[in-house]
C-alpha positions in Angstrom: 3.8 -25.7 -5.7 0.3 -26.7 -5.5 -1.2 -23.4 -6.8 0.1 -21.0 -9.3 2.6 -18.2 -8.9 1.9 -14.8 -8.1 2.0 -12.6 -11.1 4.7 -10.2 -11.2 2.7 -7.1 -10.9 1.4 -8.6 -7.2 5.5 -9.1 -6.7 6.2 -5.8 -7.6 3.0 -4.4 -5.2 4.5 -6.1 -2.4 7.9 -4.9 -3.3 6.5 -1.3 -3.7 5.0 -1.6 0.0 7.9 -2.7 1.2 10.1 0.1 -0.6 8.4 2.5 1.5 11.2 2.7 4.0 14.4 3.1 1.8 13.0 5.5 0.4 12.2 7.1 3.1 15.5 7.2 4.6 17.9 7.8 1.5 16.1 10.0 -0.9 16.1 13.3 1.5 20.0 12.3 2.3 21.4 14.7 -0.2 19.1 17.6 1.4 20.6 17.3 5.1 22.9 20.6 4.6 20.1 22.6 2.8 17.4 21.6 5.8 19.9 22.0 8.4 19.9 26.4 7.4 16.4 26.6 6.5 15.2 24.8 9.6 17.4 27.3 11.6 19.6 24.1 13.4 22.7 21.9 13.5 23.4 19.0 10.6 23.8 16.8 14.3 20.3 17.0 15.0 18.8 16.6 11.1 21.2 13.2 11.0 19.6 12.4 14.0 16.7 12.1 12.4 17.6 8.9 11.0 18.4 7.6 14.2 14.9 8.5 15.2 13.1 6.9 12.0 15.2 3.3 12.7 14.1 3.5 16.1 10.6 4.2 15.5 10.1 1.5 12.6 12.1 -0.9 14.8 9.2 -0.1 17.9 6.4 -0.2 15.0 7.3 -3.7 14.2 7.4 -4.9 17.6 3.5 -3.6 17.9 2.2 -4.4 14.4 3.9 -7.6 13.8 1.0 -8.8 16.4 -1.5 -7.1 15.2 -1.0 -8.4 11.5 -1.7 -11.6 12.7 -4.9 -10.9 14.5 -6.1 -8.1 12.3 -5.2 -9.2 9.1 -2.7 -8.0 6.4 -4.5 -5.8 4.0 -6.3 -3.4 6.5 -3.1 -2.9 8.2 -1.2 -2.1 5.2 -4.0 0.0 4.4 -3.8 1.6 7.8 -0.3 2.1 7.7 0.2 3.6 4.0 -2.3 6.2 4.9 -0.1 7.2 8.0 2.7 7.3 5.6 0.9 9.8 3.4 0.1 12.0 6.2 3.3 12.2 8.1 5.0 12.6 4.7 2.8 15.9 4.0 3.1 17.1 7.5 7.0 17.0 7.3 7.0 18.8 4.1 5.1 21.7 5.4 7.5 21.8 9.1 9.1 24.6 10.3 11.3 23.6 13.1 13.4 20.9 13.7 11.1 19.5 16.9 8.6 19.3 14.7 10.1 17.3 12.1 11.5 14.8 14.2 8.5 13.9 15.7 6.8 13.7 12.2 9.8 11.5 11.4 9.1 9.1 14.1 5.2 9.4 13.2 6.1 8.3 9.6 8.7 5.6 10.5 5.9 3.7 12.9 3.2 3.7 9.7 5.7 2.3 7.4 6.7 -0.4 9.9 2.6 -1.5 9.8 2.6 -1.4 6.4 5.5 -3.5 5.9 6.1 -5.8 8.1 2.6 -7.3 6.9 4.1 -8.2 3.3 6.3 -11.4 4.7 3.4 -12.9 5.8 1.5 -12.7 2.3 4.7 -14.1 0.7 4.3 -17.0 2.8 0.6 -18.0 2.0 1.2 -17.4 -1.6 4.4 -19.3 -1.9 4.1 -22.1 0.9 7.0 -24.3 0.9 9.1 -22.2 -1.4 9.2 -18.7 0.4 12.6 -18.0 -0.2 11.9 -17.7 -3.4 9.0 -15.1 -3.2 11.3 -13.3 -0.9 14.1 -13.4 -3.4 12.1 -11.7 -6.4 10.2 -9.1 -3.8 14.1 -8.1 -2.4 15.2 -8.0 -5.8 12.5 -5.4 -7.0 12.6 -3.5 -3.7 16.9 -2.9 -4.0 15.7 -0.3 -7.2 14.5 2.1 -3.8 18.0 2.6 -2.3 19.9 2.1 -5.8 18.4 5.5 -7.3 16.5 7.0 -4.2 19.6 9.2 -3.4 19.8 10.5 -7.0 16.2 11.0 -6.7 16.4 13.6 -3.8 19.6 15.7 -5.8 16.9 15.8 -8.6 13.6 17.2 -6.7 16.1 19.2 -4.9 17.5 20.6 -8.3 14.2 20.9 -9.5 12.2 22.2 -6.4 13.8 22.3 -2.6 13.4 19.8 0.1 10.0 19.7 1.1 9.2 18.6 -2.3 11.1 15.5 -1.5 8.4 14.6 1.2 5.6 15.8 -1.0 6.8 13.2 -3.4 6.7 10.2 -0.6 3.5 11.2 -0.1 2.4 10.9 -3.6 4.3 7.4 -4.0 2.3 6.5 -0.8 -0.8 7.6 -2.1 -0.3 5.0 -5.1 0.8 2.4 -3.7 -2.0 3.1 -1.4 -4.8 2.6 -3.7 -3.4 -0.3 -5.7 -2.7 -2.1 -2.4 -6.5 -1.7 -1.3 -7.6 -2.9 -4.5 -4.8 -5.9 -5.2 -3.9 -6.7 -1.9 -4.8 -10.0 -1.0 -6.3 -10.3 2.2 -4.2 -13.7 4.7 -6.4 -14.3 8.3 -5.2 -17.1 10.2 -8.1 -19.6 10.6 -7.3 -19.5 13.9 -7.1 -15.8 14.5 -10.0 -15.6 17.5 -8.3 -18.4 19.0 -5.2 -15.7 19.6 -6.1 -14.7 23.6 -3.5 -12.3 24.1 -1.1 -9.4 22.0 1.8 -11.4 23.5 0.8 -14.5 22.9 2.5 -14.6 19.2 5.8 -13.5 20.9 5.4 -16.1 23.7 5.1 -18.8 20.9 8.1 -17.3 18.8 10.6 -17.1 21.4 9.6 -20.7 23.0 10.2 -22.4 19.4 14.2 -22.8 20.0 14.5 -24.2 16.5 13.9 -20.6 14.9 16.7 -19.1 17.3 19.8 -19.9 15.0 18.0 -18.9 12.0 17.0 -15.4 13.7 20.6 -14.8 14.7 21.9 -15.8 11.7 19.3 -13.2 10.1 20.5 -10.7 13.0 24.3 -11.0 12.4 23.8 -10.7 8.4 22.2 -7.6 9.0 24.8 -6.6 11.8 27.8 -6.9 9.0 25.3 -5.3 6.3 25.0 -2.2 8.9 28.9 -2.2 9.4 29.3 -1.0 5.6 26.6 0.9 5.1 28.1 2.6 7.7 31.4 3.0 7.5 31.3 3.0 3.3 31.3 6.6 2.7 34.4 6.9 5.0 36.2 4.3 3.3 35.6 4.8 -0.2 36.1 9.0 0.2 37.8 9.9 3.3 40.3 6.7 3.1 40.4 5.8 -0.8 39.8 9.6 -1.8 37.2 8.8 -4.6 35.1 11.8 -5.5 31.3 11.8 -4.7 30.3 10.9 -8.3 32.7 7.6 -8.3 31.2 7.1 -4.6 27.8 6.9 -6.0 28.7 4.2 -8.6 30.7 2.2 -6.5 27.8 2.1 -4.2 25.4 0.7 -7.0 27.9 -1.8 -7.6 26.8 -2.8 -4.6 23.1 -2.4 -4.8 23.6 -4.3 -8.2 25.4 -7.4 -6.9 22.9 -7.8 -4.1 20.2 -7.7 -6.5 21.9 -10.1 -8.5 22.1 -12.8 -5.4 18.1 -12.5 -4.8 17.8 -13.5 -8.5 20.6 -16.5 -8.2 18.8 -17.5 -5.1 15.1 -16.9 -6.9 16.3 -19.3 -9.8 18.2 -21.9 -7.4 16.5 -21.8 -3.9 13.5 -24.1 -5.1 15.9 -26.7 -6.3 18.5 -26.4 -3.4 16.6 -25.6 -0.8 17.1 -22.2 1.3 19.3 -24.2 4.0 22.0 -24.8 1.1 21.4 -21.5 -0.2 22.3 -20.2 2.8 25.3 -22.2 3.5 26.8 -21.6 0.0 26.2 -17.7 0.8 28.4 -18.7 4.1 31.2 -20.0 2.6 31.6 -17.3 0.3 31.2 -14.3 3.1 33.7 -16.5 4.9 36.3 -16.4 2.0 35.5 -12.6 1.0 35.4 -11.3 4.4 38.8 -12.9 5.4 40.6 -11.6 1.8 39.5 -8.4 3.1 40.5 -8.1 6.2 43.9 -9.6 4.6 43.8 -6.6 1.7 43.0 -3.7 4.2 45.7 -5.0 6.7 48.1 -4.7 3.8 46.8 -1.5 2.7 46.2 -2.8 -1.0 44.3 -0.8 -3.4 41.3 0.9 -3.7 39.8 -1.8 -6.3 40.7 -4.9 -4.2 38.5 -3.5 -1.4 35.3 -2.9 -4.0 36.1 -6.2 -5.8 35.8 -8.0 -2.4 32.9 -5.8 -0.9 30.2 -6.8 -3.6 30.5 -10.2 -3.7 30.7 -10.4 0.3 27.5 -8.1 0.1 25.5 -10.6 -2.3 26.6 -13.4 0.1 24.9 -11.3 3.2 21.5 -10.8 1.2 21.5 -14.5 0.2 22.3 -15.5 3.7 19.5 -13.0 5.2 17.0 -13.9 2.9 16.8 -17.5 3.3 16.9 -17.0 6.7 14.4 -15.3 7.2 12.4 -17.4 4.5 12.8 -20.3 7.0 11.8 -18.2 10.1 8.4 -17.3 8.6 7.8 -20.6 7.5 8.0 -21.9 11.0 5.3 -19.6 11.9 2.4 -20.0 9.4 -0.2 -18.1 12.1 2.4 -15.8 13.6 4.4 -14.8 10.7 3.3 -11.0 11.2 5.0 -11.6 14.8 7.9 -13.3 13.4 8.5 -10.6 10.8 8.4 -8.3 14.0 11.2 -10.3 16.0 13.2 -10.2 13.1 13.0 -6.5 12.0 13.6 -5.4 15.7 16.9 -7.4 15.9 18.0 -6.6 12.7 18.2 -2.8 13.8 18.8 -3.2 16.9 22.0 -4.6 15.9 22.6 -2.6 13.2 22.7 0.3 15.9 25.0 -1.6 17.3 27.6 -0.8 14.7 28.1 2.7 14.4 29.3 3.3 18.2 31.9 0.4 17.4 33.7 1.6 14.1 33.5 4.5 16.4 35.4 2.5 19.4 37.9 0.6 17.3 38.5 3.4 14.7 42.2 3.6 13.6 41.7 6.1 10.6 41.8 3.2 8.3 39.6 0.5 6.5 40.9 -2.2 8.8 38.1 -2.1 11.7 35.1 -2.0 9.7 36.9 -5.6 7.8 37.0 -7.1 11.0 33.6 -6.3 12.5 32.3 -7.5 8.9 34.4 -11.0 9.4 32.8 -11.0 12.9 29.5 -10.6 11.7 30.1 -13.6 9.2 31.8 -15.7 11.6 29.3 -14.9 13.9 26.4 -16.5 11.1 28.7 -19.6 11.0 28.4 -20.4 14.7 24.8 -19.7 14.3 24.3 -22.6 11.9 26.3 -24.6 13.5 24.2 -24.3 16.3 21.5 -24.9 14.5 22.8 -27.8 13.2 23.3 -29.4 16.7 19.9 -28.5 17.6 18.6 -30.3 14.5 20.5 -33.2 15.3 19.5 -33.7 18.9 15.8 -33.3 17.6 16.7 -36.2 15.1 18.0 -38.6 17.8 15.2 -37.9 20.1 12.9 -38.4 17.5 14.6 -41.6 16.6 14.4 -43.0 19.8 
C-alpha cells in the first residue's frame, strides 16, 4: 500500500463501533423469560422485539448510508453512538412492553448510523486492499456475539435486566468518546457535487458490475441466517445437547469464523479477494452438500458440528470479500453501498425463518438444504459475474 497501516487500536475502534449491534441483540437474550413477567406480557411479543431491532437497523441503513457520504463519517457516528446511549437508558428504565419496543426500534436506527459509516473508513485507509481491513475489523468484532450471551446471564446474575441496557449504554458512552476523539474524519472531494439523497442509490444500482458481488454478499448472509436460526433447534430439540454444550458448540462456531477473517487477513493481499472468495465457494460447496448427505442419513450429532464450522468460516470469507469488492467500486458512495448491502442482507435473512418454518419436517434436513441453496445460490452469482466480466473484456477489446 502506498501509506501505512492503521494501528490496531483504530482496528479495534472501528470494530468496537461496529460491535454495537451484536451486542445489542444477544446480550439481553438470556433475559427474555424474566422481562416477559416483569413487563406484565407474552415471551411472543418480547422476541418480537428482535424482529423490530433488524427491521429498524435494516431502514436506518437505507437512510444513513446516504447521509454518510454527504455528511461525513465521524459526525454521523458521533450522532448515532449518542442515540445509542440514549435509547439504551430509556429502555432500561421501561415499564411496558409498548414502550420498549419502540425504544428498541429507536436504538436499532442509531446503531445503523453509527455503523454503517465504518466500511467507508476501511476503504480510505486500506485502498486497494480492503478485504483485508475488513478481515481484521470482522475478526475483532466476532468477540461481541461469542460472549455477549454469557454477558447478559452475568449482569442478570449480578443485577436484573435493566442493568443489561444500562451497560449498553455505558459501552456506548466509551466508544463514544474515543470515536470523537480517534475517529478519522473521510469527505468525498466531491461531496457538494452530490444533488440529491437518491442520487448515491441511483449510481449504485446502475453499476451492474457490483450486482453479482451484492447477491453473492446477500445469499451468504441468507445461508448464515438459516443457522442462526434454526441452530438452537438442531443442536437441542433434535441432537438433545444440554444448554451448556449448546453454548460451546455455538463458539465453535464463532471461533472458526473468526479464524477465516484471519486466513483471509493474512492471504487476501496476496490472492486477491476474488480468489479468496472462490476458494471460500468451493469449500461451502463441499461442506454444505456432506451435510445435507449426513442429515439425510440421520448421522451423528458431531458430523453435523464438524461440517457446520467449517461451512460457516467459508460464508464469512465469502461475505467479506464481497463486500470488500462492493465498496471498492464505490469510493464516493461507499456509505450508500454499505446501505444496499446491510438492507439485503436482512432482508434476506428474514427471509429464512418463515421457510424452516414452511419446509419443517422435525428434523435437521430442511435447514441443510436451504444452507446448500444459499451456497449454490453464491455460485451462480459468480458465475454471473464472471460472464459480465467477460462481455466487458471483449467489448473493451474491440
Amino acid at each position: 500500500m502506498s501509506r501505512s497501516e492503521p494501528s490496531i487500536w483504530l482496528l479495534m475502534l472501528l470494530a468496537a463501533v461496529v460491535a454495537t449491534t451484536p451486542l445489542a441483540i444477544d446480550m439481553y437474550l438470556p433475559a427474555m423469560p424474566m422481562m416477559a413477567v416483569q413487563l406484565d406480557t407474552n415471551i411472543g411479543l418480547v422476541q418480537q422485539s428482535l424482529s423490530i431491532f433488524l427491521a429498524a437497523y435494516g431502514t436506518g441503513m437505507l437512510v444513513f448510508g446516504p447521509l454518510a457520504d454527504m455528511l461525513g463519517r465521524r459526525p454521523l457516528a458521533v450522532l448515532g453512538l449518542t442515540g445509542f446511549i440514549l435509547a439504551s437508558v430509556a429502555l432500561s428504565q421501561v415499564e411496558s412492553i409498548e414502550w420498549f419496543l419502540g425504544w428498541r426500534a429507536v436504538q436499532a436506527l442509531a446503531g445503523a448510523a453509527a455503523s454503517v459509516v465504518v466500511p467507508g473508513i476501511i476503504r480510505h485507509l486500506y485502498q486497494q486492499h480492503t478485504a483485508k481491513g475488513m478481515s481484521y475489523v470482522s475478526m475483532i468484532m466476532m468477540l461481541a456475539p461469542l460472549v455477549a450471551p454469557a454477558m447478559g446471564s452475568g449482569v442478570i446474575w449480578l443485577a436484573s435486566w435493566q442493568a443489561i441496557f444500562l451497560f449498553l449504554a455505558l459501552y456506548g458512552l466509551v466508544v463514544v468518546f474515543f470515536s470523537w476523539r480517534f475517529l478519522p474524519e473521510i469527505t468525498s472531494p466531491h461531496v457538494q457535487q452530490r444533488p440529491a439523497f437518491f442520487s448515491g442509490y441511483r449510481k449504485v444500482f446502475r453499476h451492474k458490475a457490483a450486482w453479482p458481488d451484492i447477491a453473492s454478499s446477500m445469499f451468504a448472509s441468507f445461508a448464515f441466517f438459516c443457522f442462526l436460526t434454526a441452530v438452537s433447534f438442531v443442536y437441542i430439540g433434535y441432537f438433545g445437547v444440554s444448554e451448556q454444550m449448546f453454548g460451546l458448540l455455538f463458539a465453535f462456531n464463532v471461533l472458526a469464523l473468526m479464524s477465516a477473517n484471519l486466513l483471509n487477513s493474512r492471504l487476501v493481499v496476496r490472492f486477491g479477494p476474488q480468489r479468496m472468495l472462490r476458494f471460500g465457494l468451493i469449500v461451502a460447496i463441499v461442506c454444505a452438500t456432506l451435510l445435507c448427505v449426513f442429515n439425510y442419513s440421520e448421522m451423528g450429532l458431531w458430523y453435523t458440528v464438524f461440517t457446520i464450522a467449517p461451512l460457516m468460516a467459508s460464508l464469512g470469507l465469502m461475505a467479506t470479500n464481497a463486500d470488500a469488492m462492493i465498496i471498492m467500486q464505490f469510493p464516493d458512495n461507499s456509505g450508500t453501498a454499505t446501505a444496499v448491502i446491510g438492507t439485503l442482507r436482512f432482508g434476506s435473512g428474514a427471509l429464512a425463518g418463515p421457510l424452516l418454518a414452511w419446509f419443517y419436517t422435525g428434523d435437521a434436513l430442511p435447514f441443510s438444504m436451504l444452507m446448500l441453496a444459499g451456497v449454490l445460490a453464491i455460485g451462480l452469482s459468480q458465475l454471473w459475474r464472471q460472464v459480465l466480466h467477460s462481455g466487458a473484456a471483449a467489448t473493451a477489446a474491440e
